[in-house]
N, C-alpha and C positions, 0 to 999 in steps of 0.2 A: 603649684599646680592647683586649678580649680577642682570643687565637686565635680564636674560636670566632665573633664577630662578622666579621673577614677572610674567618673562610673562607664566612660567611654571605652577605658583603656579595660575594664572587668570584663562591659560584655562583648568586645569583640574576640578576647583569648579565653575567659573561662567560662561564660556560659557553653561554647562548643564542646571543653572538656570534661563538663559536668552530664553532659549527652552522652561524651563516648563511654563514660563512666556507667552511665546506668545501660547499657548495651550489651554486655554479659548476662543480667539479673534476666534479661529475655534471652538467649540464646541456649540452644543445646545444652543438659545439664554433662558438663565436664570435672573432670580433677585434675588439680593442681601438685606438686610437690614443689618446694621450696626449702631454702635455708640456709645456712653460712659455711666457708672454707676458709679453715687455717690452718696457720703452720703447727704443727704436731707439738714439735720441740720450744716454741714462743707462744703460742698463742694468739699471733698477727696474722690480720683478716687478709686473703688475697685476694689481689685485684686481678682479671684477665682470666683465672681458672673454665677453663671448658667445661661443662655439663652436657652429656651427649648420650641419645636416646639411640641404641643399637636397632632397635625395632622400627623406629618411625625415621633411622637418620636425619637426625634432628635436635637441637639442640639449643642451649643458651652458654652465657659467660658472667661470669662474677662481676657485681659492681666495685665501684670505687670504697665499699664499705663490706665486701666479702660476700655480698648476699644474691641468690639465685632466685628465677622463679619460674618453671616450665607448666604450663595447661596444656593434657590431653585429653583422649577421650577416655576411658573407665579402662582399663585391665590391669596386665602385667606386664612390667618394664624391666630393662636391663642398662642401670645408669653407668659411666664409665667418666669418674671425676679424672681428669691430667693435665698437666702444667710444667712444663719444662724445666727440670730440674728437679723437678719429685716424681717418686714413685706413683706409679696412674694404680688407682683402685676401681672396684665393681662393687656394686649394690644390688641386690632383687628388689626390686619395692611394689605392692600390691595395691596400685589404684582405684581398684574396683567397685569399694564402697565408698572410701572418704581421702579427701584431702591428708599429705601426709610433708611433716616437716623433717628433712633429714639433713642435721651438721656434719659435717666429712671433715677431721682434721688429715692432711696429707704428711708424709716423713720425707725428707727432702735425701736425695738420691745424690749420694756423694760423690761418686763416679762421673756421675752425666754432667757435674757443676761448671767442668772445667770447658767443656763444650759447647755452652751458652754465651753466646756473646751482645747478641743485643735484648733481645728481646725476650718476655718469661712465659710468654704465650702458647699458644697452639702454633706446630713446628709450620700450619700451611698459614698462619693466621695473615702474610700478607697478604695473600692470594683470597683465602676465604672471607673477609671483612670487607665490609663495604668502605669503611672509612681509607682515606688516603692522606699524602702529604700530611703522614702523622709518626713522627722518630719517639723511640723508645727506649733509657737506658737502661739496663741491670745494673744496682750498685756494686756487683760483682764486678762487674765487666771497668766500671767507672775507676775502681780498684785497683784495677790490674793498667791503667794508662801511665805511660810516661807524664811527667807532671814537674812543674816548676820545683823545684825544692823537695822534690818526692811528697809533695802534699796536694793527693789527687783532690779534683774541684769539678762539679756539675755543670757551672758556667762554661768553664776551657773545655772540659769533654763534650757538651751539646756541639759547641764551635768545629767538631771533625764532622760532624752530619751532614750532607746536601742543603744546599740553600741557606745553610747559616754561614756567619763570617761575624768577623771585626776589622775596624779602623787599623789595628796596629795594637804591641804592646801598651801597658800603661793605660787600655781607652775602657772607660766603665761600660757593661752589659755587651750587648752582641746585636747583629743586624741578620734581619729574615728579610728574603726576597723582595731586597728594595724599599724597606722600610727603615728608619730610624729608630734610635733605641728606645724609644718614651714611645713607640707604638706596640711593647710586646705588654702585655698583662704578664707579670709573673704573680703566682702565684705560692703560699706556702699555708697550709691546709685551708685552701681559699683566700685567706687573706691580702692582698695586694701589697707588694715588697717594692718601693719605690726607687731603690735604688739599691741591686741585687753584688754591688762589689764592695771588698773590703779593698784594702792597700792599693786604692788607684785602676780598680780592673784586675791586678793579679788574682785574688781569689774571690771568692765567691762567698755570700754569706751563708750557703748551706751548709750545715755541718753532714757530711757523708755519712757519719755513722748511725747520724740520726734520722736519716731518709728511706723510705720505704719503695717510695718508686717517683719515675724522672717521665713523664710524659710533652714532648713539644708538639702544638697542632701547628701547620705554615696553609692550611689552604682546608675548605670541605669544612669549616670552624662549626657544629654543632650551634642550634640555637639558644642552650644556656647558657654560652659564653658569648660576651659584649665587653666594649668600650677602648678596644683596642683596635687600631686597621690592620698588624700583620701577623700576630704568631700569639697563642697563648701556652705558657711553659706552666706545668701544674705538678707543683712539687708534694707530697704529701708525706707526713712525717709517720714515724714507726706508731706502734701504740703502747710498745711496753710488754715485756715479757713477762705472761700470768702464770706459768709455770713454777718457777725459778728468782733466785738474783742472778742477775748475770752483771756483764760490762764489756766493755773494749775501750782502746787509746791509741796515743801512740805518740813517741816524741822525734820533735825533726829537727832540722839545722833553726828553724824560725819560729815555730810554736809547736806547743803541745795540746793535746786534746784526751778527754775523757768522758765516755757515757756511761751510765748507769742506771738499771733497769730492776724491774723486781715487781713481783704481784703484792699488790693493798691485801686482795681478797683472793684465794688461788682459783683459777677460772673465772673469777668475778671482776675481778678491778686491776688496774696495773696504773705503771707511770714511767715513764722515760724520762731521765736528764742529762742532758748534752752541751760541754762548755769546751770554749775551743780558747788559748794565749797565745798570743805571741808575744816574745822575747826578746826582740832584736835592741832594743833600746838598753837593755840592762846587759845584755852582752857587748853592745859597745861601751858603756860607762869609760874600762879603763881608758879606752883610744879617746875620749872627749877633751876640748880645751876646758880650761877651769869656767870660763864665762858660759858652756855649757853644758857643764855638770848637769844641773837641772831637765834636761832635756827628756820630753816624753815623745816616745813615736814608737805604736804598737798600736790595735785591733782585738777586739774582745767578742764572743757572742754568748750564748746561754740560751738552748731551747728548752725546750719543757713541755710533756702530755701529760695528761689521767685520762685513761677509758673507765667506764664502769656499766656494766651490766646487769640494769633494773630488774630485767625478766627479759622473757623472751620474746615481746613486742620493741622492747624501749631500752636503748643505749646513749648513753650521753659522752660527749667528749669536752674534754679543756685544754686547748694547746696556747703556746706563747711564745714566744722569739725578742731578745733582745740581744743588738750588736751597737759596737761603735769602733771607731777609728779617730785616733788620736794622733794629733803631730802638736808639738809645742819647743819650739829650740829657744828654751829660757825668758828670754824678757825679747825677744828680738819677736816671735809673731806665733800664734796659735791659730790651729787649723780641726774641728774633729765634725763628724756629721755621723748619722747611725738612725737604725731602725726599731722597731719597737711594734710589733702586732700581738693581737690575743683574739681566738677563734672561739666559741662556744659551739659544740653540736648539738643534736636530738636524733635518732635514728627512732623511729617508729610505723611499728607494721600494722597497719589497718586491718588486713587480710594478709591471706597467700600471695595473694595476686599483686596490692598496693604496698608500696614502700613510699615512706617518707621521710624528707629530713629539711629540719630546716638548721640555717647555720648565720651567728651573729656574731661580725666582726670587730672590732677597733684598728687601725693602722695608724701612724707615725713616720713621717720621714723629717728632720732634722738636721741644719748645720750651722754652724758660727767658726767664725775669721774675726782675729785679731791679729792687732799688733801694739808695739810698745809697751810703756809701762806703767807704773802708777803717775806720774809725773804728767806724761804724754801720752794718750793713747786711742786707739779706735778699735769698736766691738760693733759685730754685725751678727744681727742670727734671722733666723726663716725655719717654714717648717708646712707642711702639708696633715692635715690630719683627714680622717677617715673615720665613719659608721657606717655601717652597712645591717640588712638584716634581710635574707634571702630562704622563703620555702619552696620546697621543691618537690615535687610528686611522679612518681615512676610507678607506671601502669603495666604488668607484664599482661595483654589484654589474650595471648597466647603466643602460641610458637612462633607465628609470624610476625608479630605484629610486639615491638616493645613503647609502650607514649611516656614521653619525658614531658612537664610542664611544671610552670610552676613563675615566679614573679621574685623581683628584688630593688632595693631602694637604698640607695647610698647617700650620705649628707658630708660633703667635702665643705673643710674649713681652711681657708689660705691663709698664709701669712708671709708676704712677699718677702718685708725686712725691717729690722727696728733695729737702729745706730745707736749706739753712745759713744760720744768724743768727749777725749779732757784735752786740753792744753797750756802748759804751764801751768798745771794743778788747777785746772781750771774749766768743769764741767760746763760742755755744749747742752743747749735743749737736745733731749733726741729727734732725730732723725723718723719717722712710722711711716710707714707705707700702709695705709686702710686692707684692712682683712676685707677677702673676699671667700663668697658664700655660692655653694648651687647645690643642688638635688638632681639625682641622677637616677632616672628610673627604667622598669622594662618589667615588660608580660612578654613569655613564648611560651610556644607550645612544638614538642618534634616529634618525629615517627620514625621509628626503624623499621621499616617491612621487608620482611621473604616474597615476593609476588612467586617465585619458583625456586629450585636445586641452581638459578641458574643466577636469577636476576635479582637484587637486593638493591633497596633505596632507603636513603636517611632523608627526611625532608622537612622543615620547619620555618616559623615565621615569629620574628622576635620585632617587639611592638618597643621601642627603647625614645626618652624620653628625657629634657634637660632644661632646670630651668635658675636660670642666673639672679640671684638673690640681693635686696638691700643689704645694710645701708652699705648706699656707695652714691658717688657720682660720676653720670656719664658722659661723654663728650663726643663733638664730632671733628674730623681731623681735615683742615686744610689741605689744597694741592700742595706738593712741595715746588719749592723754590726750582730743585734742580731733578730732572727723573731720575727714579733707584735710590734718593736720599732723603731722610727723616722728614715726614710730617709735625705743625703744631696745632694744638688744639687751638678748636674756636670759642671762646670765650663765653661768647653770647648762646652759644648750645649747649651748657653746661645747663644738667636736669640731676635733680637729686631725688634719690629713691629709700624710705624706713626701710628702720631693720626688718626682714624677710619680704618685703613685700618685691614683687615678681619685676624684674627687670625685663628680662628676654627670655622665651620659652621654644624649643627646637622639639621637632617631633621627625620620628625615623622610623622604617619601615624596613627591617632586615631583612631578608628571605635567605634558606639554606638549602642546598640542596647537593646530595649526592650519588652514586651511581655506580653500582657493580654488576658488569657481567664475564659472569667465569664462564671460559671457553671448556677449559678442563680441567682435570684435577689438577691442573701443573700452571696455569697459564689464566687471570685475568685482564679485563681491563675497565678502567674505573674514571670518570669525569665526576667534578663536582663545582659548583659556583655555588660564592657567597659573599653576602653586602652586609659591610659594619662601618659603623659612625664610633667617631673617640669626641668624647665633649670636654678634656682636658687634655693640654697641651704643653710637651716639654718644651723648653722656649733655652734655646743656646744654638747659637752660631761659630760654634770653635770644631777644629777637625774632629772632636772627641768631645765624647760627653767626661762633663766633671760632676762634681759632689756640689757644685758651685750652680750649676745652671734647676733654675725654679720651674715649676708648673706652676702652668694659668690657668683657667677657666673659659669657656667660650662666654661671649660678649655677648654686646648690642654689633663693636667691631669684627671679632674676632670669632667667625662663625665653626660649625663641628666640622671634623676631618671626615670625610666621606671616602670609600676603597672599595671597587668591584674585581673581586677575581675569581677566574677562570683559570683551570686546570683539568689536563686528560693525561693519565699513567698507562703502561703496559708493563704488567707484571708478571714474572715468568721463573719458579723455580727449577732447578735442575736436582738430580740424581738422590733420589727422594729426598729432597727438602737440605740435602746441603748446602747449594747452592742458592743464594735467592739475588735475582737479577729487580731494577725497575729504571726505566724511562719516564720522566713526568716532565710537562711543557705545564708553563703556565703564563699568565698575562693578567696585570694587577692595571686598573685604572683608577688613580684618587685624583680629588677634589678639593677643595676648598683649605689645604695646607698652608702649614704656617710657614712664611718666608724671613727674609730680612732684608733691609734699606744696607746701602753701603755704610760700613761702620758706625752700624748700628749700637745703639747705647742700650744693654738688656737688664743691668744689675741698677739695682737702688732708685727705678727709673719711675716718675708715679704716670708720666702722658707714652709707656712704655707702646701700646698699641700704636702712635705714629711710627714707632719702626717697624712695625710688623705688615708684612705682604701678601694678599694671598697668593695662590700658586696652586698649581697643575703638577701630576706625578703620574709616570708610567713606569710601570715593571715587567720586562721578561724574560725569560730563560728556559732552559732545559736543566734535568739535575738527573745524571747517569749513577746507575749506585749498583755495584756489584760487593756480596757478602758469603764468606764461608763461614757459617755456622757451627763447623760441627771440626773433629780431630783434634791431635794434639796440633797444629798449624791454624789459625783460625783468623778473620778480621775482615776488615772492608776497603774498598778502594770506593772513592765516590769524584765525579767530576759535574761542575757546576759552569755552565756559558751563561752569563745574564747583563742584563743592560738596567740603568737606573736613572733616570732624566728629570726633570723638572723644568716648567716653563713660568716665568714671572713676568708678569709686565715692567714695562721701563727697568728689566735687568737684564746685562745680556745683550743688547740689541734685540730686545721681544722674542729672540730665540731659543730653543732647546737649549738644556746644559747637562753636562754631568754631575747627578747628586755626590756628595763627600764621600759617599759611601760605596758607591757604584765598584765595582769588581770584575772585570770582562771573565776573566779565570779564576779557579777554584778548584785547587787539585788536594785530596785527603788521603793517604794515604794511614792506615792504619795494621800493625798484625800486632798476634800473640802466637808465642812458641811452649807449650810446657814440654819442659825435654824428661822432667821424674816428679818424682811427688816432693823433691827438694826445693828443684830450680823450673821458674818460668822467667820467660823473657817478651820483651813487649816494644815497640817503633810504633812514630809515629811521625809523617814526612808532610808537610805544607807546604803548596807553590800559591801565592795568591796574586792576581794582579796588582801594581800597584795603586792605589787612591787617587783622585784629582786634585789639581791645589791651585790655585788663583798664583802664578807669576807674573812678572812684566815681563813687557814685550820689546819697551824702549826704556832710554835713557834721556835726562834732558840737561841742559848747564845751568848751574846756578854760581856765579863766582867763582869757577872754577872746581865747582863738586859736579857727580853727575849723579845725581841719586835714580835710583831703577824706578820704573811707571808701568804703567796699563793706561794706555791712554782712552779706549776705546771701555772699560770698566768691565773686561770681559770673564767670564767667573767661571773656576775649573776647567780653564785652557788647557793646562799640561799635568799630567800625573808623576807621581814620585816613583822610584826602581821598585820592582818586586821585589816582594817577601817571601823568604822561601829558608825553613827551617827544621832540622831533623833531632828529633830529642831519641833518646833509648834508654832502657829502662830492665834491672834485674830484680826478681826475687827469689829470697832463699828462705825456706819455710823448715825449720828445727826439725826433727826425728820427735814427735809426743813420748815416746818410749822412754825416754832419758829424763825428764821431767816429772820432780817430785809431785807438782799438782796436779794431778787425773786432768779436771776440766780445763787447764791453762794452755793453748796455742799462741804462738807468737810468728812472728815473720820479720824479715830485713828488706827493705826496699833501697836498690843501690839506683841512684838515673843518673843520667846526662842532661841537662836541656841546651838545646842551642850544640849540641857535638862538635860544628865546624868555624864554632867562632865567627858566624855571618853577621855583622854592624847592621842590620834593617833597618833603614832609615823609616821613622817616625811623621816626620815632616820635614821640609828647607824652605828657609828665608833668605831673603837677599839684601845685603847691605853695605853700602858705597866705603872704599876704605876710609878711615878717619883722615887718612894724611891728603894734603892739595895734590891733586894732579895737573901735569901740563896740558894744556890746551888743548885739545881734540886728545884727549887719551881717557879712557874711561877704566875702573877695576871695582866692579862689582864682586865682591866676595860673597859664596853660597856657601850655605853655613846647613849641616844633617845632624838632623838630632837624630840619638840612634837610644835607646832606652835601655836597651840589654846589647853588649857589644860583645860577649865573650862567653866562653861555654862556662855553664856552673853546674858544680858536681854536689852532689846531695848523696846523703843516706838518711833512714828513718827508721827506726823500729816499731814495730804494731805490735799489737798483742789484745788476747780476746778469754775471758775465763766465763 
């Protein structure tokens, strides 16, 4: 990027906010009070805490780092901190003369724990907030879900919420409202997690215990978050108990896991560490043949934080994550891939009023495949890396009015794939595929305002920026031979570009915009549009995403994903705040997606962009969501209608199609029962449509074979059976009394997953029998993969000191 764009991209976002900034120092002389909420017993900041002004009905909520900040006029208030799940407290505080800082730690209300189920918020808070098409979990709540092997996961729990879904067992990450999996940004203390599954999709690389809070956005996307089209999941890790040591664990049929907490400094400093095994390999050893004794296939992770508290302007953070996944069946092939981020913070308070923070990442995603052995063999590895360094400035300018701004710059390093072959002891050149380079940038700025008791908007414009970097060379691609199949480069258009110097440069204009009007204390309703550009691209053409499929960068070819959507909610709680009801329609338009050429070639490929297509994407649906909150009986039911299309040129017949992922139904089905302080009990029921999938239509004769065809090349003609699957789940929690260690709770989780033994087919292929047939006879055999075919019973013991 040139000077001249810097200084373009400065003063159209921050000279405005350096205005709104000096806008106070003239206004009405006012006071502020301000300052942090946390947990009593840990010393973790809360997110989402109400601060609420009984006199002026009025109020604020905790950021994502604990901290508040309300301006009024001079007197005397009466504040009223609460948070679901804790005991709500009262303050007198006297603004009369000056600015006043007051920390609130809250005690968490034992009784009420069991009653929360989604959300930690304010009981009206879907009603009250402007924000929409925005799910929430409790890691309580996460806790307490029926679960594969009794090892509950944040990925598989987001998946019961509206508008999320998956491919099928076995498929890495999850799909939002018609989007594909390389369109969510996950996030884990900011950091970008490129590929969020361990064991194939069954679990998830978050470790539960070390998770603080599970926030997904699917629509209303605020203007600090970019580079994704459809959903951003923003996981944030604990910070570490300043009190105390403490810990929790727990061991299951597949892994074990252990965190461990404890303050450096007490109130001052802390650190969490959280490591999760699995075991499965060492527990099969005895059942292995002797040729795969050796055999490794297991998943590892290790999170890790410090907080530390400077003073009382200035907090710093240091968190890290490192996972992997291992398969190795001896000398016969090797398969492992894994993640690796490190986050740095800064919290620092200017004033009462300013908060800032800025936050510097590193990311890693990584995989290698082999096979054979020293004699003979073949090694592939790839890998994605990431810098980032993002400030960020939060304005409370007063009661009405909260300005988020702030700017970020990311420097992605590709590396598609580097070979090495032996053969008959006899080392090939490698194989390299040229690293590719781009810069990913963006300035916004957002506004939260009160216009009235009635009407609230969130509104912003995110200025986002991408530019494809040396050394590389680029090319231009020939018609193809036959339409919908591979392009070759043209020879003679081949242009070489130095290391960093500017290939291609894309500039985006995001706007956000959202909308609350509450009818009544029971009853809003909310619209919001917003437009995001993705300038890196997951690139796989298989029903399911794997460990195996790369990201690319946009080109000269290979232009950004563009996505406009549109969404309006009616929200409606019942019999004070137990019930909470919502309707949300929405309608996604994208642009300029990645496709593919028939039997397209995507791995090892260096003219990889002749298979690539662009393409047209619509999204939309309704997503019905009724929730009991509150009693010993508690949970949600959610239903989801939606359509998911795509249009290609020369694919298809130029016509519409059904994306992979597309889902007509989407039935969730979730409850919890606690019946004593012993025993609670928990279900969870899924109907989902089933997937599209490319079959033939006809058959033809070859010699007496009749192998199956698509004559016409027509793509997601037919879909495979619904999936539909009911897990249950018990816990029995010990009597503390009986227990030599004062602080030691433990608990037993008993489940089911799959209860009815239902085969849910995966995917079907079609394939002619091997043997001759007679003359006009045809025996096409369809063949169901089914991934998990049978119910599997699990138990697990936790435990917590």
């Amino acid at each position: 990027m040139t000077k001249n764009h810097f200084l373009r991209l400065f003063s159209s976002i921050f000279i405005p906010c350096i205005l709104l900034l000096s806008l106070p120092l003239h206004a009405q002389k006012k006071t502020t009070v301000s300052g942090y909420i946390k947990d009593d017993a840990t010393g973790e900041s809360l997110i989402g805490v109400s601060v609420y002004i009984k006199e002026l009905k009025a109020g604020a909520i905790t950021n994502p780092y604990g901290f508040y900040s309300i301006t009024v006029e001079p007197g005397k208030y009466t504040l009223t901190f609460s948070y679901v799940g804790y005991t709500s407290t009262e303050q007198q505080i006297d603004l009369s003369q000056s600015n006043q800082s007051v920390d609130v730690r809250l005690n968490a209300a034992d009784e009420q724990l069991d009653e929360v189920v989604v959300t930690g918020e304010r009981e009206d808070a879907n009603i009250a907030n402007v924000e929409m098409s925005v799910e929430k979990l409790n890691i309580k709540t996460i806790q307490k879900m029926p679960a594969l092997l009794g090892e509950v996961d944040i990925i598989k729990s987001i998946q019961l919420l509206p508008g999320v879904s998956t491919v099928g067992e076995g498929a890495s990450g999850f799909n939002v409202r018609g989007g594909g999996v390389g369109q969510n940004l996950v996030l884990l203390d900011e950091a970008p997690v490129y590929n969020s599954s361990h064991l194939f999709g069954f679990f998830s690389v978050f470790n539960p215990d070390a998770v603080k809070d599970v926030k997904l956005i699917k629509g209303g996307i605020p203007s600090q978050y970019g580079g994704r089209l459809s959903s951003i999941l923003d996981v944030r890790m604990k910070e570490g108990n300043d009190n105390q040591f403490s810990g929790q664990g727990g061991v299951g049929l597949i892994f074990s896991r252990l965190t461990l907490e404890a303050p450096i400094v007490e109130n001052k400093a802390s650190f969490i560490i959280a490591g999760r095994r699995s075991y499965a390999d060492i527990l099969a050893q005895p059942f292995l043949s002797d040729d795969l004794k050796n055999s490794v296939f297991n998943f590892y992770d290790v999170t890790g934080k410090v907080n530390w508290n400077i003073n009382e302007k200035n907090k710093v953070f240091l968190s890290a994550y490192l996972g992997r996944d291992v398969f190795e069946a001896a000398d016969l092939f090797g398969f492992n891939w894994g993640n690796s981020t490190v986050s740095a913070r800064w919290n620092h308070l200017f004033n009462e009023k300013l908060f800032f923070n800025t936050t510097a990442f590193y990311s890693n995603y990584d995989y290698k495949l082999s096979f054979g052995n020293d004699d003979d063999s073949f090694n592939w590895k790839a890998n994605i890396q990431t810098y980032s360094v993002k400030p960020e400035f939060t304005l409370y300018a007063n009661t009405n009015n909260t300005l988020t701004f702030g700017a970020n710059s990311i420097l992605y390093k590709f590396s598609p794939g580097e070979t090495q072959t032996v053969v008959a002891n006899n080392e090939i050149p490698p194989y390299i595929l040229p690293e590719m380079y781009g810069v990913e940038s963006a300035a916004y700025i957002g506004n939260e305002q009160n216009i009235n008791k009635s009407i609230s908007l969130q509104y912003g414009l995110r200025l986002s920026t991408f530019s494809y970097l040396g050394e590389t060379t680029t090319y231009e691609f020939a018609a193809p031979e036959k339409p919908g199949y591979g392009r070759e480069p043209i020879a003679s258009s081949a242009q070489s570009y130095e290391q960093w110097e500017s290939v291609k440069t894309y500039w985006n204009l995001e706007p956000r915009f959202s909308a609350k009007f509450q009818l009544n204390e029971s009853s809003s309703i909310k619209a919001s549009y917003n437009r995001t550009a993705q300038y890196i691209h997951l690139i796989s053409n298989t029903s399911a995403s794997s460990p195996l499929d790369i990201w690319y960068p946009s080109t000269k070819n290979v232009k950004p994903e563009i996505a406009d959507q549109v969404a309006l909610g009616i929200f409606k709680n019942l019999k004070n705040n137990m019930y909470e009801t919502s309707v949300e329609v929405y309608y996604k338009d994208m642009s300029q997606l990645v496709d593919y050429v028939v039997d397209a070639d995507l791995l090892l490929n260096e003219y990889i962009e002749g298979d690539l297509l662009e393409s047209k994407g619509r999204a939309y649906g309704a997503e019905f969501y009724v929730k009991k909150t509150k009693g010993k009986f508690h949970g949600w039911t959610s239903y989801t209608l939606s359509k998911t299309e795509r249009l290609t040129d020369d694919i298809n017949n130029n016509e519409w199609y059904n994306a992979r992922f597309d889902q007509t139904h989407n039935v969730r089905l979730v409850s919890f029962y606690d019946l004593n302080e012993k025993w609670s009990f928990s279900g969870s029921f899924t109907y989902v449509s089933g997937t599209p999938a490319s079959f033939p239509t006809n058959t033809y004769e070859i010699q007496g074979y009749s192998p199956p065809h698509n004559p016409d090349d027509s793509r997601n003609n037919y879909r495979i059976p619904a999936y539909h699957r009911l897990d249950l789940s018990a816990t029995l929690t010990p009597s503390k009394k009986n227990h030599r260690w004062k602080n030691y709770e433990s608990y037993w989780v008993f489940s089911l997953y799959n209860v009815y033994n239902r085969r849910n087919p995966f995917s079907i292929s079609f394939n002619p029998n091997s043997d001759r047939m007679p003359y006009g006879v045809t025996d096409n055999q369809a063949t169901q993969l089914s991934i998990i075919g049978s119910v599997i019973p699990s138990v697990s013991y936790n435990f917590k000191f």
